[in-house]
TORKOL-4160 file (C-alpha; in steps of 0.2 Angstrom, whole numbers, padded with zeros to 4 digits, m for minus):
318
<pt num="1" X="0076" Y="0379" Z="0556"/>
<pt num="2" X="0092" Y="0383" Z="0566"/>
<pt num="3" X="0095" Y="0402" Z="0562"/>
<pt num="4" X="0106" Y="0409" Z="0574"/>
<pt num="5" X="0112" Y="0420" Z="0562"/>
<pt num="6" X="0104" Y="0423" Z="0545"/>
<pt num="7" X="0106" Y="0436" Z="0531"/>
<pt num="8" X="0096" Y="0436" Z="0514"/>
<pt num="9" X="0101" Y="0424" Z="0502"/>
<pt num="10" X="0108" Y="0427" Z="0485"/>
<pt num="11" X="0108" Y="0419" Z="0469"/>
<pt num="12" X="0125" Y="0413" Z="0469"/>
<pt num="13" X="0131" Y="0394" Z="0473"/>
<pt num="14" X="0133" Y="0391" Z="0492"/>
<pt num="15" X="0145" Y="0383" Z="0502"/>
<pt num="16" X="0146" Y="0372" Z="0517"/>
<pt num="17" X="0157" Y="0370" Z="0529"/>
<pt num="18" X="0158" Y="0361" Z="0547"/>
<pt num="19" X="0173" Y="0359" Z="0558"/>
<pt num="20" X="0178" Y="0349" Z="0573"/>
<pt num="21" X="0196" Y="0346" Z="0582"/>
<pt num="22" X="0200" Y="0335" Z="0569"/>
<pt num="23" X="0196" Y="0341" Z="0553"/>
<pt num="24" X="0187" Y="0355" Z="0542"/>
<pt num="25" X="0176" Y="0350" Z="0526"/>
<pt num="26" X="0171" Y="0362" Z="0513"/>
<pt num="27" X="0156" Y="0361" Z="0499"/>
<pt num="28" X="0154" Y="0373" Z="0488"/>
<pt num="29" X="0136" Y="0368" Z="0476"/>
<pt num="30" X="0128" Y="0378" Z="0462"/>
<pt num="31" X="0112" Y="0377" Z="0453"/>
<pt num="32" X="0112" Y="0370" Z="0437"/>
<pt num="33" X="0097" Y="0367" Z="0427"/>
<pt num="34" X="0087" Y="0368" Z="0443"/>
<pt num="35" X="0098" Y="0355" Z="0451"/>
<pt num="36" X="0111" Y="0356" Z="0462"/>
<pt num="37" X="0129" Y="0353" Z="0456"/>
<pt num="38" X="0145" Y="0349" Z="0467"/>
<pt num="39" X="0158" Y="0361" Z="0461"/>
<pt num="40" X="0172" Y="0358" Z="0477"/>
<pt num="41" X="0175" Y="0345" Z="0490"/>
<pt num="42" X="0188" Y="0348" Z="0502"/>
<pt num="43" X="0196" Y="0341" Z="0519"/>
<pt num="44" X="0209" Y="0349" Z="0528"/>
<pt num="45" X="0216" Y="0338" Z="0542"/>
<pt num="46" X="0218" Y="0349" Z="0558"/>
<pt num="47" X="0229" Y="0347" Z="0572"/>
<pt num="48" X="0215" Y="0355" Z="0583"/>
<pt num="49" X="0200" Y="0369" Z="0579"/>
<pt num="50" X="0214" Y="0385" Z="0582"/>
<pt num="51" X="0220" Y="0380" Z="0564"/>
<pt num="52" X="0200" Y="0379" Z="0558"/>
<pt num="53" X="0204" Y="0398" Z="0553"/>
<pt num="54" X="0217" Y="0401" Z="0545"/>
<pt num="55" X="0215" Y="0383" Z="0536"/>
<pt num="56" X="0196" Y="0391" Z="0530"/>
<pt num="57" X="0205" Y="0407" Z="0524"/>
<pt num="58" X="0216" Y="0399" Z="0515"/>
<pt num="59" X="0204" Y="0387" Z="0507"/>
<pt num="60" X="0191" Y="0402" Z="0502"/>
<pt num="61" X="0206" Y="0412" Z="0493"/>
<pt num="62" X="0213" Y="0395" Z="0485"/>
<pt num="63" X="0193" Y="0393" Z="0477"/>
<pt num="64" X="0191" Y="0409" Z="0474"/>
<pt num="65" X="0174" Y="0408" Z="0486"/>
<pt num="66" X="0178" Y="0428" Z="0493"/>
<pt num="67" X="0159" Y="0432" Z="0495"/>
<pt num="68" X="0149" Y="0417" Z="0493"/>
<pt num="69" X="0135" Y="0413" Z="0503"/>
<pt num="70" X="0140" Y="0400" Z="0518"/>
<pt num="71" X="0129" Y="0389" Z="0530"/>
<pt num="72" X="0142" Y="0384" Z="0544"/>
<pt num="73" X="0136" Y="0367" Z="0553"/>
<pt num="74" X="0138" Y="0365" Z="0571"/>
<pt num="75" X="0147" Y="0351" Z="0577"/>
<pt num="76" X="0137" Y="0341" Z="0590"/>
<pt num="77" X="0149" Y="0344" Z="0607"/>
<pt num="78" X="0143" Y="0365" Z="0601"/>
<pt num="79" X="0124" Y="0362" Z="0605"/>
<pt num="80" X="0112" Y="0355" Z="0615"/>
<pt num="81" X="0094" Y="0349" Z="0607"/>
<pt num="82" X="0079" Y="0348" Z="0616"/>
<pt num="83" X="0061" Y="0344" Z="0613"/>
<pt num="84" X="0048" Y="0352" Z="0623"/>
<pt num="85" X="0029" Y="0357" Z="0621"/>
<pt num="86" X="0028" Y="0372" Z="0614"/>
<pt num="87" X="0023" Y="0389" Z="0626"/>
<pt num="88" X="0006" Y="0396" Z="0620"/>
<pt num="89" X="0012" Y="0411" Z="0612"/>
<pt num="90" X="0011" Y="0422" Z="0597"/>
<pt num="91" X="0025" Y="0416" Z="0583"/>
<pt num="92" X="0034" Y="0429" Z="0584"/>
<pt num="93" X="0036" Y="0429" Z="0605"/>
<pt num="94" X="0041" Y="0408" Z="0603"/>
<pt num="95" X="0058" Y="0408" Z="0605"/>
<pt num="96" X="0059" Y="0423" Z="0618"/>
<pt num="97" X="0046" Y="0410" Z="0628"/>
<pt num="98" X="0054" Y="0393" Z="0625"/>
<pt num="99" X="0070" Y="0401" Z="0633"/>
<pt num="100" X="0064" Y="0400" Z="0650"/>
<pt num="101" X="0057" Y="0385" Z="0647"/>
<pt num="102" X="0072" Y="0376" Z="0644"/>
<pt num="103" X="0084" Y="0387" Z="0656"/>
<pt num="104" X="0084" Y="0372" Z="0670"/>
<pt num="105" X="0088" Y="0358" Z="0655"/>
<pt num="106" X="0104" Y="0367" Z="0649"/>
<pt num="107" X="0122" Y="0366" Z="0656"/>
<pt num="108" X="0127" Y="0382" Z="0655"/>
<pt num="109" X="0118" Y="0399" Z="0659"/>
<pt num="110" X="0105" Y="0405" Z="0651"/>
<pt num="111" X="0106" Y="0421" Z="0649"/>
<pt num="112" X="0127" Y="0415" Z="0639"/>
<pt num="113" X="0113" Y="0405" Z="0627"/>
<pt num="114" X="0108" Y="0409" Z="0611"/>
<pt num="115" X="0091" Y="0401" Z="0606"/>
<pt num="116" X="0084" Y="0398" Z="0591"/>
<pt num="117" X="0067" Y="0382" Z="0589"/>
<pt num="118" X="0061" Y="0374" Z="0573"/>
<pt num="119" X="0043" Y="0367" Z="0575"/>
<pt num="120" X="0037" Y="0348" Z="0571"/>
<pt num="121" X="0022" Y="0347" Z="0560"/>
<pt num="122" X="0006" Y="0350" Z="0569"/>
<pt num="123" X="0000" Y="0332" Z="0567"/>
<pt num="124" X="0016" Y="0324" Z="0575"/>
<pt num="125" X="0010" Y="0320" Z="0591"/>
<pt num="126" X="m0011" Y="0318" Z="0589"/>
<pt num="127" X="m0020" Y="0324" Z="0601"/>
<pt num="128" X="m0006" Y="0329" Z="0611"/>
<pt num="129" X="0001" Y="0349" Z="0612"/>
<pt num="130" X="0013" Y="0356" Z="0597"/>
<pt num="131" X="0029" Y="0352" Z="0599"/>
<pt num="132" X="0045" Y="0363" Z="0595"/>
<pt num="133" X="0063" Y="0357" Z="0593"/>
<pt num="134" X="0075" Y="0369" Z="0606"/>
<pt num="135" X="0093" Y="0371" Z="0600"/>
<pt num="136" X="0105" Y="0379" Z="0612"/>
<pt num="137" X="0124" Y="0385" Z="0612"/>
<pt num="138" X="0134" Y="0395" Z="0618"/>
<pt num="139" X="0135" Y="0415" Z="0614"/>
<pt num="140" X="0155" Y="0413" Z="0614"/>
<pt num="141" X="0153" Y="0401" Z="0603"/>
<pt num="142" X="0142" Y="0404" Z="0589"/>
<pt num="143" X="0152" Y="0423" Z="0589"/>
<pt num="144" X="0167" Y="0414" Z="0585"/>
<pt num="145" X="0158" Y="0405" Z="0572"/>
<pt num="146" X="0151" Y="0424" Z="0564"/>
<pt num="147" X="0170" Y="0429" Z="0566"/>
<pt num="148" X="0179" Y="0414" Z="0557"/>
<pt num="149" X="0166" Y="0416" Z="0541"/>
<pt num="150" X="0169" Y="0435" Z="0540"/>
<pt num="151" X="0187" Y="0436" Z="0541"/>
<pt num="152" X="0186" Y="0420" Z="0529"/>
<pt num="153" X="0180" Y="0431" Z="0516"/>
<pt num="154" X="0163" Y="0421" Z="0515"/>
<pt num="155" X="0148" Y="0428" Z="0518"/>
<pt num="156" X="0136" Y="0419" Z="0534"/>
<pt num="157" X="0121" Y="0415" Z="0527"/>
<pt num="158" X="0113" Y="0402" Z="0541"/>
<pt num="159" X="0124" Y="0393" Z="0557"/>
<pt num="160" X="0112" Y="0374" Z="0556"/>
<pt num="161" X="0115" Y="0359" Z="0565"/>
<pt num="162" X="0117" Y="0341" Z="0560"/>
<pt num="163" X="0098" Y="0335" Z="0560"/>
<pt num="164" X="0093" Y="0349" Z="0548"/>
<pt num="165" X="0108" Y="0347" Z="0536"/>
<pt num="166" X="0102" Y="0327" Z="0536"/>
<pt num="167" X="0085" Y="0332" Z="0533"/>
<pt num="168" X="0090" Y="0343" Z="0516"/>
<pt num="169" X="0098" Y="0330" Z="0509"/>
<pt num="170" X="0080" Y="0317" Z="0512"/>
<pt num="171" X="0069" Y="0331" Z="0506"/>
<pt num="172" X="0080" Y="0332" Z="0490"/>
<pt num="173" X="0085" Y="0314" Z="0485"/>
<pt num="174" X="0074" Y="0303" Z="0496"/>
<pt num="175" X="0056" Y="0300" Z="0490"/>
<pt num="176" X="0046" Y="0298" Z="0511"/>
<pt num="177" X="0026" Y="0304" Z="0504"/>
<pt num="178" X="0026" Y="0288" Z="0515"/>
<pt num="179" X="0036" Y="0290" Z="0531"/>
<pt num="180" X="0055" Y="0284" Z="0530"/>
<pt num="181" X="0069" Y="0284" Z="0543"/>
<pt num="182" X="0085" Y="0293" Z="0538"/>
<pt num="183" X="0101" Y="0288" Z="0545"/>
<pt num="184" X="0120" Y="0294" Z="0545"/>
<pt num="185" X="0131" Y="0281" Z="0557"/>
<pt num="186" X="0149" Y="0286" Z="0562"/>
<pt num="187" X="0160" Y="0281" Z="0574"/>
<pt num="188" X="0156" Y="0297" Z="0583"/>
<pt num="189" X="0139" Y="0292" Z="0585"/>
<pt num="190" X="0124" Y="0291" Z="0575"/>
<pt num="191" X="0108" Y="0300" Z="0571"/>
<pt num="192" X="0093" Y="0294" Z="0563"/>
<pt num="193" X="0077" Y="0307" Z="0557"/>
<pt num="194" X="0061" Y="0301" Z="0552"/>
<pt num="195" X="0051" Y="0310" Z="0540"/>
<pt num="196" X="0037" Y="0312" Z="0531"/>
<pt num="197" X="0034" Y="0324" Z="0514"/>
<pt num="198" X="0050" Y="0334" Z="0519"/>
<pt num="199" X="0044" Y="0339" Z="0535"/>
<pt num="200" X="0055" Y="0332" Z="0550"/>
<pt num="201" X="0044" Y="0321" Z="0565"/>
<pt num="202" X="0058" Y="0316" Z="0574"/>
<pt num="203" X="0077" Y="0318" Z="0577"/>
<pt num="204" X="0086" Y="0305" Z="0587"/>
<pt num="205" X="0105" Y="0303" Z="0591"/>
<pt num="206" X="0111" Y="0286" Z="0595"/>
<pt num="207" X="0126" Y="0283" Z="0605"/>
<pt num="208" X="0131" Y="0269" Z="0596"/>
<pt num="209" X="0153" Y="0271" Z="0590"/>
<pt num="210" X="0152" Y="0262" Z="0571"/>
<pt num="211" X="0171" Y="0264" Z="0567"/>
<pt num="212" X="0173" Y="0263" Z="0548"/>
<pt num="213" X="0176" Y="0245" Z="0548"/>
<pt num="214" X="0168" Y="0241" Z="0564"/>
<pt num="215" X="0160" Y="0227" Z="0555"/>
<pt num="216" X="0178" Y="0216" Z="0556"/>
<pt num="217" X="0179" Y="0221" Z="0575"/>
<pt num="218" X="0175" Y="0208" Z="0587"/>
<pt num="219" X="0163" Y="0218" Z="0595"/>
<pt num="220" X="0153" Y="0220" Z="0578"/>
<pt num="221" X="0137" Y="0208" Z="0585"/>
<pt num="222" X="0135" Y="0216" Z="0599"/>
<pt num="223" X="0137" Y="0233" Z="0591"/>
<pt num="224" X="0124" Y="0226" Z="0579"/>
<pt num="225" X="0112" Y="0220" Z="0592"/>
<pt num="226" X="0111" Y="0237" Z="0602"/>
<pt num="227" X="0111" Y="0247" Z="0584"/>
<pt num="228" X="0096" Y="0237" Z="0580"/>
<pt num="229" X="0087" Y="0238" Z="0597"/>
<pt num="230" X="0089" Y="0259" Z="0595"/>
<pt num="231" X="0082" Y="0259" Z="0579"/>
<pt num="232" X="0069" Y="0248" Z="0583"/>
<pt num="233" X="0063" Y="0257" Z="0598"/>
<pt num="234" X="0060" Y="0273" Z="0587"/>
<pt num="235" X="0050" Y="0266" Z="0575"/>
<pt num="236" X="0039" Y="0258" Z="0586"/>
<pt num="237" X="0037" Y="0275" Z="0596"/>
<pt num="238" X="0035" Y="0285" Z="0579"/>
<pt num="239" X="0021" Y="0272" Z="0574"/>
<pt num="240" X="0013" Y="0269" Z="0593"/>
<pt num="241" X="0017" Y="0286" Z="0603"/>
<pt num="242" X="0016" Y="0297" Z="0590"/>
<pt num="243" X="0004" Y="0288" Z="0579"/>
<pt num="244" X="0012" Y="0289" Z="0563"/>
<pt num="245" X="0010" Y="0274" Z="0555"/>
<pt num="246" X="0023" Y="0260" Z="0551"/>
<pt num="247" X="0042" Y="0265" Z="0547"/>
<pt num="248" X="0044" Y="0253" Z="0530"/>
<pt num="249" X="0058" Y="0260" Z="0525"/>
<pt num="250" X="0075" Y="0265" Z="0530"/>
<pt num="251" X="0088" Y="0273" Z="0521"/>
<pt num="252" X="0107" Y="0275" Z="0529"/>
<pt num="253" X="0122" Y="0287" Z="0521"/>
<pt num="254" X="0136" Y="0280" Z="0512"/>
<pt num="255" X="0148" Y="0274" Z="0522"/>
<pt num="256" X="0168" Y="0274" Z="0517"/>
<pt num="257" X="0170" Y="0256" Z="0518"/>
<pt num="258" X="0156" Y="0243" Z="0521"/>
<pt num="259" X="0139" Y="0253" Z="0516"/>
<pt num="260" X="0134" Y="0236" Z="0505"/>
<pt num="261" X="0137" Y="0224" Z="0519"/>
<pt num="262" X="0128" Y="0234" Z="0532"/>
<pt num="263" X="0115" Y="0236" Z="0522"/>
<pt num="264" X="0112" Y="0217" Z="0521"/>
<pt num="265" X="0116" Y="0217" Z="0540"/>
<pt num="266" X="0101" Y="0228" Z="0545"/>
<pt num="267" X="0091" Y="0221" Z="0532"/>
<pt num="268" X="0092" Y="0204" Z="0539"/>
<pt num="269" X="0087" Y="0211" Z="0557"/>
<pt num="270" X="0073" Y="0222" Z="0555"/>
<pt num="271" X="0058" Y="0222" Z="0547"/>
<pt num="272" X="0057" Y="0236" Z="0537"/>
<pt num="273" X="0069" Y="0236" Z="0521"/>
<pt num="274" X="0085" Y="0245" Z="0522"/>
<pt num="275" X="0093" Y="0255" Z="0508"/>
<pt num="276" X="0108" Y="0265" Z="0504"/>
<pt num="277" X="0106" Y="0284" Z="0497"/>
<pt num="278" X="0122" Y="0286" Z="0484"/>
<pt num="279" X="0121" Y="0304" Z="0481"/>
<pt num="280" X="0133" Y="0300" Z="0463"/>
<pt num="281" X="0115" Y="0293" Z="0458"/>
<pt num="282" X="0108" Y="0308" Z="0460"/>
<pt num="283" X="0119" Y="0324" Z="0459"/>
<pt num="284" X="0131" Y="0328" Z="0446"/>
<pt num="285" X="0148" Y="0335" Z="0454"/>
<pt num="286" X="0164" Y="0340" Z="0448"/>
<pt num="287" X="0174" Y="0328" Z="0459"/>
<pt num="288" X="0173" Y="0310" Z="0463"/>
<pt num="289" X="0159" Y="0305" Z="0472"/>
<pt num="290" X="0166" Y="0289" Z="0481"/>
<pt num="291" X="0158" Y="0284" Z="0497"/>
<pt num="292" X="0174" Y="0291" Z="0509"/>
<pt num="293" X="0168" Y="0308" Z="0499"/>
<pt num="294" X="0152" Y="0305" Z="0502"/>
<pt num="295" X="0153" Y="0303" Z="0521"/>
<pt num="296" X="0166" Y="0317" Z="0524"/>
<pt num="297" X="0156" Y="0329" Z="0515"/>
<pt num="298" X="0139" Y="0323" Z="0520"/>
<pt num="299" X="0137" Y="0337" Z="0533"/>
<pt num="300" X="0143" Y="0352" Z="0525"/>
<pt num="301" X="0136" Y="0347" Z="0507"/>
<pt num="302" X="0118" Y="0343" Z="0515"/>
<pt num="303" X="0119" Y="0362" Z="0524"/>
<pt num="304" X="0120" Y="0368" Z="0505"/>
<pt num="305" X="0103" Y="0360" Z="0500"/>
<pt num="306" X="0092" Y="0370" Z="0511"/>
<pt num="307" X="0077" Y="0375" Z="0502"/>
<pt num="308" X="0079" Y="0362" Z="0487"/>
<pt num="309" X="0063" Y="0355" Z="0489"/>
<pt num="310" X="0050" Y="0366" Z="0500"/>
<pt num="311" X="0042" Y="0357" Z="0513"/>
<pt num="312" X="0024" Y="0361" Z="0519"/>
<pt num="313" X="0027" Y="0371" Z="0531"/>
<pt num="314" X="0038" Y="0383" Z="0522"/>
<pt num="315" X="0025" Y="0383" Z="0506"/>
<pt num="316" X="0014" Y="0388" Z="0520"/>
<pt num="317" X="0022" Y="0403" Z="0526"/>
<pt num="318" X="0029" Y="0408" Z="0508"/>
């Protein structure tokens, strides 16, 4: 798991918070009675990522979130994700090894990187090498990132990306013993996991723009068509190349408009059944859980869950 920055975790609710030029989204989740409850939700609309600052300060003291644990989310122009066979090193000499591994794959220097892997499990690709997922940003970057939390008042506890804030929120709420493809589709793009008992197989971002109600547009069948061909083409490599099994079941994020209707709309053109996960059913929060929520705070409240349900690998090395 991403970790460019990691301290020791208290007891004390987390927050979540992710940032792009257009807006910043804040989570602030607590335990109670072993599940986790949604205390704050909130946007701030940003004119561009200068304000991210001074708008987090502000939203900190506002909460009264001065010293809270905070997992910061990377937005996906930040990083750079690869998936390469892992060096044959020691653990604790992986990351120094991958990094020249990737240097030729990057588009920045390497030694202005900063590094960190999460491994696939070991059975992800049989009879094949162990593969390790690569993220990479920029050192600039992720200190501006260490910079805005601190003078925030928060207290850093992980910087994450994307893929792993997705895959908290399957290992809490989604039941995948079985295998199931998790997807979140935005008209930034999408990106679809597929898992298995909480461990994370395979990440994969589809170009695909799905604008809020893209299923008016004219374009929407032919939207719908290349959509269906990605999705498609990763179950049948999840099942064939990496000899998983058959995908049954899909599960997308709410969306803020037409979750119901492209439900039915993937349903009807692929086999395996297609669901919606609607976190209301399953968390109890302090503010209205309606699917524009949902999506906004997908991201930052997913980065909150980390460690809600223990995956094998991490019962492993506990």
């Amino acid at each position: 798991m991403a970790s460019f920055f990691r301290k020791k975790v208290k007891d004390s609710g987390r927050v979540g918070v992710t940032v792009n030029s257009e807006q910043l989204v804040l989570a602030h989740v607590v335990e109670n009675q072993g599940m986790p409850f949604l205390l704050n939700c909130e946007r701030v609309v940003l004119q561009s990522e200068r304000e991210a600052g001074d708008a987090l300060e502000q939203l900190v003291k506002k909460l009264n979130l001065v010293g809270v644990q905070c997992s910061f989310v990377l937005s996906p122009k930040d990083y750079s994700l690869h998936l390469v066979e892992a060096p044959q090193v020691e653990p604790d000499e992986l990351k120094a090894a991958v990094r020249w591994k990737i240097k030729d794959l990057l588009d920045m220097k390497i030694e202005d990187a900063a590094i960190d892997v999460f491994e696939v499990p070991e059975n992800a690709y049989r009879g094949r090498s162990n593969m390790v997922y690569v993220v990479a940003a920029l050192k600039s970057r992720i200190q501006a990132i260490i910079d805005m939390i601190s003078n925030s008042g928060l207290e850093l506890a992980v910087i994450d990306i994307p893929e792993l804030a997705m895959k908290n929120l399957s290992s809490q709420f989604i039941e995948d013993e079985n295998g199931i493809a998790f997807m979140d589709l935005r008209r930034t793009g999408s990106t679809m996991n597929l898992t298995r008992g909480g461990d994370l197989y395979l990440t994969r971002r589809i170009n695909t723009q799905l604008d809020p109600d893209v299923m008016q547009s004219p374009d929407w069948e032919d939207l719908k068509d290349r959509l269906v061909l990605e999705i498609q083409r990763s179950l049948d490599y999840f099942e064939s190349q990496m000899g998983q099994g058959q995908v049954t079941q899909i599960v997308i994020a709410r969306r803020q408009h037409d979750t119901a209707g492209m439900t039915e709309a993937l349903n009807e053109a692929l086999t395996a059944k297609v669901t919606a996960l609607d976190l209301s059913v399953h968390m109890e929060s302090a503010v209205s859980l309606s699917p524009e929520v949902q999506q906004i705070c997908m991201t930052a409240l997913g980065a909150t869950l980390r460690g809600g349900k223990k995956t094998r690998q991490e019962k492993a090395a506990a």
